[in-house]
C-alpha positions as a printed Julia matrix, in Angstrom:
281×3 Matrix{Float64}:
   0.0     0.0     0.0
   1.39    3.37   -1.18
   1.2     6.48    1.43
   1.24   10.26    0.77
   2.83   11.56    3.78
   5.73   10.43    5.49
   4.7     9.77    8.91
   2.53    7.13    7.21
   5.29    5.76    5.39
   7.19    4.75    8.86
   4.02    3.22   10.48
   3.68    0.79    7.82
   7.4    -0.25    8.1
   6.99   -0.87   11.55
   3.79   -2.69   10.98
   5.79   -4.61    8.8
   8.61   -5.56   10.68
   6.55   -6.19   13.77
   4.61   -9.14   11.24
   7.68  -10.51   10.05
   9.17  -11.02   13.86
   6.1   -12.22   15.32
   3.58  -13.37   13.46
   6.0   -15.29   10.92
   7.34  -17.19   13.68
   4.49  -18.0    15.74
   2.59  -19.27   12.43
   5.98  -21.77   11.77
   6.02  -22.65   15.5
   1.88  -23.33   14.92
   2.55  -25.82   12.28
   5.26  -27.59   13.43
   3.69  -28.12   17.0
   0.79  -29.36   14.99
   2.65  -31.46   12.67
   4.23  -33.44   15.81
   0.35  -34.63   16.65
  -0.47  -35.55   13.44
  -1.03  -39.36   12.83
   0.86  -39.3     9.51
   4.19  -38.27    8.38
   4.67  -36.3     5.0
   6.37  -39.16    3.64
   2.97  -41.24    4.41
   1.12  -38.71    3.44
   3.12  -39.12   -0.13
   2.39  -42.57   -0.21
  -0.78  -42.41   -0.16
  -1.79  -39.92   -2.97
   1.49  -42.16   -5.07
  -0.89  -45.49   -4.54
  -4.02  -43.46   -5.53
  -2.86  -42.07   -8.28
  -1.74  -45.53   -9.13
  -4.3   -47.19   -8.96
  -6.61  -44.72  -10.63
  -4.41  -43.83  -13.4
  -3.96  -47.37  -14.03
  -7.61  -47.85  -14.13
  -8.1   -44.9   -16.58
  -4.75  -45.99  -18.58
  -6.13  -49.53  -18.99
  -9.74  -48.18  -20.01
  -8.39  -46.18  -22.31
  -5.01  -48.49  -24.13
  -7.75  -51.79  -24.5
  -9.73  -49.63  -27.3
  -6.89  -49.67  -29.7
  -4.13  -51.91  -28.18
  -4.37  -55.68  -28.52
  -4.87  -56.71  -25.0
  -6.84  -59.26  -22.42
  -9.97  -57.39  -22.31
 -10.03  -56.83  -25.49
  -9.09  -60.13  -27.05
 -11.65  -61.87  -24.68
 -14.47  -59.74  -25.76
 -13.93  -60.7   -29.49
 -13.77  -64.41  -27.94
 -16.97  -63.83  -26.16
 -18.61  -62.91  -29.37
 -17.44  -65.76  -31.31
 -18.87  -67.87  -28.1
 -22.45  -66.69  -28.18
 -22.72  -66.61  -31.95
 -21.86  -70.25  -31.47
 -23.98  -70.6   -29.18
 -27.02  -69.55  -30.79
 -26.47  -72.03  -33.33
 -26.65  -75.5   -30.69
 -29.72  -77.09  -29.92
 -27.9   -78.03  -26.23
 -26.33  -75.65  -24.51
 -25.35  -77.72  -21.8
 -21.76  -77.09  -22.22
 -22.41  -73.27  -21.94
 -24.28  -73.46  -18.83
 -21.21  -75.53  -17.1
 -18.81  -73.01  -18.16
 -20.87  -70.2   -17.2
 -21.45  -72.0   -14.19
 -17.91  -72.2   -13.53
 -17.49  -68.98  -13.64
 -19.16  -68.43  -10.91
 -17.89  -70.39   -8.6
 -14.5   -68.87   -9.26
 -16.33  -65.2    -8.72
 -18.11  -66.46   -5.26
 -15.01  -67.98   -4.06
 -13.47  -64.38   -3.91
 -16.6   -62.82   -2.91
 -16.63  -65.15    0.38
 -13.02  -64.61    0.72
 -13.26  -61.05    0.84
 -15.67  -61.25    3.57
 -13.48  -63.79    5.63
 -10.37  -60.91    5.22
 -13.32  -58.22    6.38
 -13.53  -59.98    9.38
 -10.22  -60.52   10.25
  -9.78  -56.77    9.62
 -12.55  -55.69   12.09
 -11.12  -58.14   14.63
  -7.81  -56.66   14.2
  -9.54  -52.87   15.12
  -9.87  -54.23   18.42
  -6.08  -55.34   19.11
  -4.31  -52.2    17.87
  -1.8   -52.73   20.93
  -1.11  -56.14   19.75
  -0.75  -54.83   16.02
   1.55  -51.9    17.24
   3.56  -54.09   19.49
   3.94  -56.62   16.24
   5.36  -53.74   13.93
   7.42  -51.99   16.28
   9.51  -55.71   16.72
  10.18  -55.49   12.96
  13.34  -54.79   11.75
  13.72  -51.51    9.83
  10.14  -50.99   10.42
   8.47  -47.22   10.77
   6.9   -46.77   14.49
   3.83  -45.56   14.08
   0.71  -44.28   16.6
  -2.13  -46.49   17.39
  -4.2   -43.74   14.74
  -2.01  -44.02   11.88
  -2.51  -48.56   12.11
  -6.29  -47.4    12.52
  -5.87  -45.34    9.07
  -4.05  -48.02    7.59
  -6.69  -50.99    8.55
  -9.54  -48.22    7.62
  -7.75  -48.12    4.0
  -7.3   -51.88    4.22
 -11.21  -52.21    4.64
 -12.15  -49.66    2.08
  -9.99  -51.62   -0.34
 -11.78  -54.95    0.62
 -15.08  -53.4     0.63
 -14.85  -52.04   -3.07
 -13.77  -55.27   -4.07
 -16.67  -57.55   -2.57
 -18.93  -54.82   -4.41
 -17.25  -55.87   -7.45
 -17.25  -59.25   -7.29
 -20.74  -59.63   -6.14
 -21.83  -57.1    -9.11
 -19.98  -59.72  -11.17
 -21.61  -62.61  -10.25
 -25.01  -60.82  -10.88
 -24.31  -59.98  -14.01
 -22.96  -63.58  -14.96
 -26.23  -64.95  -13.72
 -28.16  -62.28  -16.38
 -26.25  -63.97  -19.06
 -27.39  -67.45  -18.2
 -31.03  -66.08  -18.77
 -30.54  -64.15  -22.27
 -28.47  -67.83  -22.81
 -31.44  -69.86  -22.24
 -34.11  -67.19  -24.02
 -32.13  -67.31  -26.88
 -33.72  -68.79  -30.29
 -32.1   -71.69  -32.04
 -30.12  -70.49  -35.23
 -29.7   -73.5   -37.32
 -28.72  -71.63  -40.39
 -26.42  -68.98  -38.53
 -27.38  -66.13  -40.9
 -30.15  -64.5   -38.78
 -29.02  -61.23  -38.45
 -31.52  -60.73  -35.68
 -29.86  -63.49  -33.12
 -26.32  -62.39  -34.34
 -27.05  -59.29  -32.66
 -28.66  -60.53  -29.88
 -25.53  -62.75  -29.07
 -23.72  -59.88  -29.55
 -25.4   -58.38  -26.49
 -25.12  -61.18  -24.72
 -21.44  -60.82  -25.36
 -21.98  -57.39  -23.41
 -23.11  -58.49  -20.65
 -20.86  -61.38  -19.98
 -17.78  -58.47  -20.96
 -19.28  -55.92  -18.44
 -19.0   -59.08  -15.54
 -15.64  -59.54  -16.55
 -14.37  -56.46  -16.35
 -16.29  -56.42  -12.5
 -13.95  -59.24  -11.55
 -11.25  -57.93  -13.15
 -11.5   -55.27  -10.97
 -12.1   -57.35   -7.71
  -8.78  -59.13   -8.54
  -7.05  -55.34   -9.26
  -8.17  -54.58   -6.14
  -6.66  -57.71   -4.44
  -3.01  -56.24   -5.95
  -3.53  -53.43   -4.39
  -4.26  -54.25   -1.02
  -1.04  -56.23   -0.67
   1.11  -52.93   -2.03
  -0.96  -51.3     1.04
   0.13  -53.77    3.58
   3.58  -52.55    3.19
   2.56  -49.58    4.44
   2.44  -51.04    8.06
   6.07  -51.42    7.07
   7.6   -47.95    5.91
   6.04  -45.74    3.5
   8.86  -45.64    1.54
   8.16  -49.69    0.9
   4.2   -48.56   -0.07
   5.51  -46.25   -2.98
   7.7   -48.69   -4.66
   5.17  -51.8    -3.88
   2.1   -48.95   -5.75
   4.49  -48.59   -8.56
   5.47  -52.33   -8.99
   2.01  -53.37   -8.91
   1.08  -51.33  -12.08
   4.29  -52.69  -13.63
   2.73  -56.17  -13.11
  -0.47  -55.22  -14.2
   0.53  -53.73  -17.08
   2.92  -56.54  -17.87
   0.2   -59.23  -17.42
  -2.72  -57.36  -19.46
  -0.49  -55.86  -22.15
   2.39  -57.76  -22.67
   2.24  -61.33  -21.38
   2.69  -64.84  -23.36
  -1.05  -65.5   -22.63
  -2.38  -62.05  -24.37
  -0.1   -63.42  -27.47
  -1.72  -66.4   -27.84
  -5.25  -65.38  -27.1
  -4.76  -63.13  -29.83
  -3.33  -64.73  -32.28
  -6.31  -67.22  -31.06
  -8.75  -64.96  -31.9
  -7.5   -64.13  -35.16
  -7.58  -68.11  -35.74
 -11.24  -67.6   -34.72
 -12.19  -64.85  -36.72
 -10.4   -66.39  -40.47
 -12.48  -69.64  -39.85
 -15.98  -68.16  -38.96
 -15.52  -65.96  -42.54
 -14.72  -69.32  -44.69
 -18.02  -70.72  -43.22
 -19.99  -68.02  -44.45
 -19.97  -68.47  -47.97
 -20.54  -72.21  -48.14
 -23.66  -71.26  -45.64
 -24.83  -68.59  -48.39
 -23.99  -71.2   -51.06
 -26.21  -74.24  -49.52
C-alpha cells in the first residue's frame, strides 16, 4: 500500500517488521507443533496420494489403451462374441451353462473370501496394541501411533469393501447372461441377423461381468502394495508402482495375451470361410 505523507510511510514499516518477527514465527512454531500430533508423516502422506494415483491412473490408462491396443480385455471380448454366436447355433447348450457355471464359482469364491479378510480386519480394530507391538519388533520398520494402524486398517477395509462390491456385481451380471443364454432362439442356419445381434449383447453383458472381476482381482493387488505400508512408507511407494508394472505386464504384454490373440485371429479367419458355403447351400 502506497502512502502520501511520510509519517505514514514509517508506520507501515513498523507494521511490517513487527509481522515478520512475530507473526512469521508463531505461524511456523503453529505448524510444526501441529505437525508433531499428526497421525501421519509427509512421507505417508506421499504414499498415499502415489498409490491413488496408481491405482486410478492405471484404471483410466487400462480403459483407455484396451480400445486400440491388442490386449486381455479386449481379445476376450472378441472371444466372447465368437462364443455366443456359437452358441445360438446348438440345440444343447449344456456345455455353456457348465462353463458359465464355472465362472461363478470362481467369482463367489473371492466374494466369500473377501468377507473372511473383512472380518479378520474388524477383529484386528480391536487389538491395535497387539498390532503396534507386532510392527514396532520389525526390523527396519516405521513406528507408528495407534491412529495411523487405525488409518491403515480403515484403507485396508475400504480396499476390501470395493472389491466384494465388485465381485458380487460380477456374479449378478454372470447370472443375467445365463437367462438371455437360455431365451435365446435356435439359429440352425447362422445367418439371422436378428440373433447375431442378440448374441452380440449377450457378449456385453458377460464383458461388463468380466471387467467387474477384473476389478475385484485389481483390487486384491492393491491391497497387498498397502500392507507394506504397516512397514515404511517408503516400501508402499515402490510396492504402488510395482504393482502397475505387473499389471501392465500381465494385461499388455504377457505370453497368454499373445496367444489369445493370435487365437482370436484363428477364430475370426475360420468363422468368414463358413460363411460363404452357408450362403452357397
Amino acid at each position: 500500500m502506497i502512502f502520501s505523507d511520510e509519517k505514514s510511510i514509517i508506520t507501515d514499516i513498523v507494521l511490517q517488521s513487527l509481522v515478520n518477527k512475530l507473526l512469521l514465527p508463531c505461524s511456523f512454531y503453529y505448524f510444526y507443533s501441529m505437525s508433531s500430533y499428526m497421525p501421519l508423516s509427509i512421507i505417508d502422506v506421499l504414499a498415499l496420494l502415489t498409490f491413488f494415483l496408481s491405482w486410478s491412473g492405471y484404471t483410466w490408462f487400462a480403459r483407455r489403451k484396451a480400445k486400440s491396443t491388442d490386449c486381455i480385455a479386449r481379445s476376450l471380448h472378441q472371444h466372447r462374441i465368437h462364443w455366443m454366436y456359437e452358441t445360438i447355433t446348438r440345440e444343447i447348450r449344456v456345455g455353456e451353462a457348465a462353463l458359465l457355471s464355472n465362472l461363478e464359482r470362481n467369482i463367489a469364491f473371492f466374494a466369500s473370501s473377501t468377507l473372511l479378510i473383512l472380518a479378520g480386519l474388524l477383529t484386528l480394530f480391536a487389538k491395535i496394541d497387539t498390532l503396534a507391538s507386532v510392527i514396532s519388533s520389525m526390523p527396519y520398520a516405521d513406528h507408528v501411533s495407534h491412529l495411523a494402524i487405525q488409518i491403515k486398517l480403515s484403507l485396508l477395509a475400504f480396499i476390501f469393501v470395493l472389491s466384494f462390491f465388485q465381485f458380487t456385481w460380477s456374479m449378478r451380471q454372470y447370472g443375467f447372461v445365463n437367462v438371455m443364454v437360455g431365451a435365446a432362439p435356435i439359429d440352425t442356419s447362422g445367418l439371422n441377423e436378428n440373433l447375431k445381434a442378440y448374441a452380440k449383447q449377450m457378449a456385453i453383458v458377460q464383458d461388463q461381468a468380466a471387467h467387474s472381476y477384473n476389478y475385484g482381482l485389481r483390487s486384491y493387488y492393491f491391497a497387498l502394495a498397502a500392507m507394506c505400508w504397516f512397514f515404511h512408507p517408503i516400501l508402499f511407494i515402490l510396492m504402488s508402482i510395482w504393482v502397475v508394472y505387473t499389471l501392465y505386464t500381465r494385461e499388455f504384454n504377457s505370453k497368454a495375451v499373445k496367444a489369445i490373440t493370435a487365437g482370436q485371429k484363428y477364430l475370426q479367419l475360420e468363422r468368414e470361410s463358413k460363411i460363404p458355403s452357408k450362403d452357397i447351400g
